[in-house]
C-alpha positions as CSV (number, residue, x, y, z in Angstrom):
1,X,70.2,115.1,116.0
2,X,71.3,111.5,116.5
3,X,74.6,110.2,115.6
4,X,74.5,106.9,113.5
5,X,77.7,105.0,112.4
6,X,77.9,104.7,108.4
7,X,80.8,102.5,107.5
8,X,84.6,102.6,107.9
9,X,88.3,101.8,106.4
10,X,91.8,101.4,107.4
11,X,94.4,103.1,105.3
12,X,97.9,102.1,105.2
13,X,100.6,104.0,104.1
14,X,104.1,102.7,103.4
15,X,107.0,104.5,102.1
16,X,108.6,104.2,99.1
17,X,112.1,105.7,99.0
18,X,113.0,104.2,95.8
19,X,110.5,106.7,94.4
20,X,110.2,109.4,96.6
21,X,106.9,108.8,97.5
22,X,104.2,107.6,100.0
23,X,101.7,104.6,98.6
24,X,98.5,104.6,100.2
25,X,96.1,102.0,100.0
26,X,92.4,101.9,101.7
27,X,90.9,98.5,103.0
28,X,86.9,99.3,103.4
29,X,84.0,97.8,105.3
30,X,85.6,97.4,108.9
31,X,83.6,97.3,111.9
32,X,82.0,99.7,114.2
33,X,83.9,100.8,117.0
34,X,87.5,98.8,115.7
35,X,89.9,98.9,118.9
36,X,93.6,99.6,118.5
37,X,94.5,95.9,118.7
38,X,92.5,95.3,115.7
39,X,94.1,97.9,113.8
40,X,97.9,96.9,114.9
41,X,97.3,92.9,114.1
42,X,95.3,94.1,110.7
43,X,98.2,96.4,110.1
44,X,101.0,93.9,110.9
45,X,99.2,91.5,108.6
46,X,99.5,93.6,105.6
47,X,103.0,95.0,106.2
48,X,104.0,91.3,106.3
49,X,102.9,91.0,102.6
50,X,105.1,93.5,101.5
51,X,108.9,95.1,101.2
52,X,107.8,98.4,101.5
53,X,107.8,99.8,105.3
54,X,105.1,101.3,106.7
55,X,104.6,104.5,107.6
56,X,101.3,104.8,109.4
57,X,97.6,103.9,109.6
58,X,94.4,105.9,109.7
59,X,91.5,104.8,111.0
60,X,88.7,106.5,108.3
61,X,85.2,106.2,110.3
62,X,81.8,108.2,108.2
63,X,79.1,109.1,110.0
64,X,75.1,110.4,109.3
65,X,73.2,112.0,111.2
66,X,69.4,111.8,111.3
67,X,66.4,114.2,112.7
């Protein structure tokens, strides 16, 4: 079987302790084979549009695989 990339996301979740709770949110369509630098500037970009701090991103990659 071959391994074929299908399509990613990054997921950020930030904590809110008003609340009691930990807000996710998913950003689809990255790129194949995203480095951690990407991530850490993508992630530093969205956690400078909000109050909320973060508490960790996933890197969400889906593969098929084909005959």
């Amino acid at each position: 079987m071959q391994k074929e990339w299908n399509k990613g996301a990054i997921e950020v979740y930030f904590e809110d302790v008003e609340n009691e709770k930990v807000i996710r949110r998913s950003y689809g369509n990255t790129i194949e084979q995203v480095n951690e630098d990407q991530v850490a500037g993508f992630t530093a970009a969205i956690e400078s549009l909000t109050a909320l701090p973060l508490a960790h991103t996933v890197v969400v990659e889906q593969y098929k695989y084909i005959r």
